[in-house]
C-alpha positions in Angstrom: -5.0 -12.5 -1.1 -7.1 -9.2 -1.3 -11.0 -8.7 -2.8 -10.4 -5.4 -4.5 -13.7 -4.5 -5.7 -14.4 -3.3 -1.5 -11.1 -1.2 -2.0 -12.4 2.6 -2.5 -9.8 5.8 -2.0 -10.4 9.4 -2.7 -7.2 9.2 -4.7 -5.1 6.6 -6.1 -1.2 6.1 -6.6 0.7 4.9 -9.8 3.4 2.7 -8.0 2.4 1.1 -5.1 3.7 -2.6 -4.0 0.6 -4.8 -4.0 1.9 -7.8 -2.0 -2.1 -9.0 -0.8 -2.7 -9.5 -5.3 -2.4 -12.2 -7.2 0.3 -11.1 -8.9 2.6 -11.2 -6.0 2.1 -14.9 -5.0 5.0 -15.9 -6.4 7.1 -13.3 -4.6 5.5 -14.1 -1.7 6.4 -17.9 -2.0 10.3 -16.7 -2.8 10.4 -14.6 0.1 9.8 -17.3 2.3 11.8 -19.6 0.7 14.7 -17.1 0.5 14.3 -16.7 4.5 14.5 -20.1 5.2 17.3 -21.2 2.4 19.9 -18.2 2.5 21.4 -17.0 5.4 20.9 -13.4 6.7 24.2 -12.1 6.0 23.6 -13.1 2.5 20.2 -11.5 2.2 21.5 -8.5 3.7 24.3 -8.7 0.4 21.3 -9.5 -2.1 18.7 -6.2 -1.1 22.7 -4.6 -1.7 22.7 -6.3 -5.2 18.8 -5.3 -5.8 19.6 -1.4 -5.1 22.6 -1.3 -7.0 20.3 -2.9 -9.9 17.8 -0.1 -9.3 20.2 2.4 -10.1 20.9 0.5 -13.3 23.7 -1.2 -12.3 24.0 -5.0 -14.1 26.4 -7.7 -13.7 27.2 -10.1 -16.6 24.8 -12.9 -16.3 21.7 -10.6 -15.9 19.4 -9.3 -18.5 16.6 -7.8 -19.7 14.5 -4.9 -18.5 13.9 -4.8 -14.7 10.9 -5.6 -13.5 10.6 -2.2 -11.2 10.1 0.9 -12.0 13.3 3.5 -12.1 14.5 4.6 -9.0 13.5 8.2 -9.9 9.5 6.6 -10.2 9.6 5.1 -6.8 8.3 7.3 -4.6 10.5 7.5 -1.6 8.5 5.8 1.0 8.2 2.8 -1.4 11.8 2.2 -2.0 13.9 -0.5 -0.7 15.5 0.3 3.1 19.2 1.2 3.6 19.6 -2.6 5.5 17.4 -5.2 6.5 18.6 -6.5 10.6 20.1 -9.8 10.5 18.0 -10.6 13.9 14.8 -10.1 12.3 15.5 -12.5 9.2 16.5 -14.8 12.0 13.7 -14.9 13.9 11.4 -14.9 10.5 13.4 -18.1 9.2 11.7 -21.1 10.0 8.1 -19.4 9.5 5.3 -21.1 7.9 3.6 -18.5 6.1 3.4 -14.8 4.9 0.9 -14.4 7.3 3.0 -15.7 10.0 6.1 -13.4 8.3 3.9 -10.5 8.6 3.1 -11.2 12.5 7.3 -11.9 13.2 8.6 -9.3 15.9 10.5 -6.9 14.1 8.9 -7.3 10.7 7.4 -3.9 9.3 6.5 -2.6 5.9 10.7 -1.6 5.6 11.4 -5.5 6.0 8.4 -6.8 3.2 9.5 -3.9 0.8 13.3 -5.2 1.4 12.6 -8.6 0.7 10.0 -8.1 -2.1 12.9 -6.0 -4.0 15.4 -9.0 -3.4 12.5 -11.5 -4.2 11.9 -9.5 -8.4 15.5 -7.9 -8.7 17.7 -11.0 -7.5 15.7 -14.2 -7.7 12.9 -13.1 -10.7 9.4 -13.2 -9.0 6.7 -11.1 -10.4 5.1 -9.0 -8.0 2.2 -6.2 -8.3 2.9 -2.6 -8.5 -0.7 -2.0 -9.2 -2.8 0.4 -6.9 -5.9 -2.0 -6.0 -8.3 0.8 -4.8 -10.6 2.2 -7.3 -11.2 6.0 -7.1 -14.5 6.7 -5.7 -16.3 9.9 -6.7 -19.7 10.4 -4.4 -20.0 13.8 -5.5 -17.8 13.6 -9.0 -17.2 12.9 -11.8 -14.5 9.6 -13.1 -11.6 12.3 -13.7 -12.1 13.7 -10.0 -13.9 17.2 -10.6 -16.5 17.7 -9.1 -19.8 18.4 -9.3 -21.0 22.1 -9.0 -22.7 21.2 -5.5 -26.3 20.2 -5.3 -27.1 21.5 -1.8 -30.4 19.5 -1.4 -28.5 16.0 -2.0 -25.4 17.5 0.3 -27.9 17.5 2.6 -29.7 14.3 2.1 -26.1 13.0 2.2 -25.4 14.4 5.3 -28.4 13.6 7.2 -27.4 9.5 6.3 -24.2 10.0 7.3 -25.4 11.9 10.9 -27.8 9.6 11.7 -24.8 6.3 10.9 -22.6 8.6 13.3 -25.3 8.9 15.9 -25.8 5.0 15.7 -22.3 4.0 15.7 -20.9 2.7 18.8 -18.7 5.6 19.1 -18.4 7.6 22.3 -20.4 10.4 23.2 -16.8 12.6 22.4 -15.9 10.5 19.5 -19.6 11.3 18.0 -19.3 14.8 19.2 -16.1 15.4 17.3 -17.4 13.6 13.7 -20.9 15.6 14.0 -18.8 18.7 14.2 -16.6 18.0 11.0 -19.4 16.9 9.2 -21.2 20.1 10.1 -18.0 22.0 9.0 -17.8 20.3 6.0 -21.7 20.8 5.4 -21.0 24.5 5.8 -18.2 24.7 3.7 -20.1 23.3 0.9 -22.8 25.6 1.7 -21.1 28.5 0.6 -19.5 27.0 -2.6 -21.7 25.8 -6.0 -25.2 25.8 -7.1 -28.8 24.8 -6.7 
């Protein structure tokens, strides 16, 4: 389970499956007991049911509101796959722990997103769909404009950041190439803003 207050992105997304929060231990429990309980051949049939409920389609006995957003909110590389490979959930049946699930040959993000949809559509589990990094605005404000550029910090910034590239363990190439882009972006700010 995550420690999001280290989490910080230049941007952050509205959906986005969270399976490392809190929220998701309980999916993360089902899915492991739905790969050790059901065969694969019915977990292929239940990601089948889980789409089918995306799209809005119910059977009988369910109801209320599902848990996900629409299909239309999911952005596409965060929506279930077209299959899930019966060898895979094979191989990831007797593990002993997400962890472990997460380090089975064959398992990718396409497998977790899979049986994360099966685990809240089919069997009820709550999982996350909350972004955990927090927008982080160096030269910004909260809202993501920016500043009009200070050139004297730009540089004070700059100089930090060449002297952590210069002490890195980095190749000479590797600190060749980052000196460069941060001299690029130096000179790019440069030309824009004030003071």
């Amino acid at each position: 389970e995550g420690h999001y207050s280290a989490i910080y992105s230049e941007r952050t997304e509205e959906i986005v499956l969270d399976m490392t929060s809190p929220e998701s231990k309980e999916t993360r429990e089902t899915i492991l007991e739905v790969l050790r309980d059901t065969p694969p051949s019915d977990i292929r049939q239940d990601l089948i049911r889980a789409k089918a409920m995306l799209k809005g389609q119910r059977t009988l006995d369910e109801e209320g509101p599902i848990p996900v957003a629409r299909p239309a909110e999911i952005p596409e590389h965060l929506r279930p796959p077209h299959d899930l490979d019966v060898e895979v959930l094979r191989r990831a049946k007797n593990v002993g722990s997400f962890d472990e699930l997460l380090l089975t040959k064959g398992v990718g993000p396409a497998t977790i997103r899979g049986l994360a949809y099966v685990s809240v559509l089919v069997y009820g589990s709550r999982a996350s769909w909350k972004d955990p990094a927090r927008f982080a605005y160096a030269h910004g404000t909260k809202s993501g404009r920016p500043y009009p550029v200070n050139r004297r910090a730009m540089r004070e910034v700059a100089a930090v950041l060449r002297e952590a590239v210069m002490a890195s363990r980095l190749g000479d190439p590797e600190k060749l190439q980052a000196l460069r882009r941060l001299a690029a972006l130096l000179q790019e700010s440069e030309g824009s803003g004030s003071n």
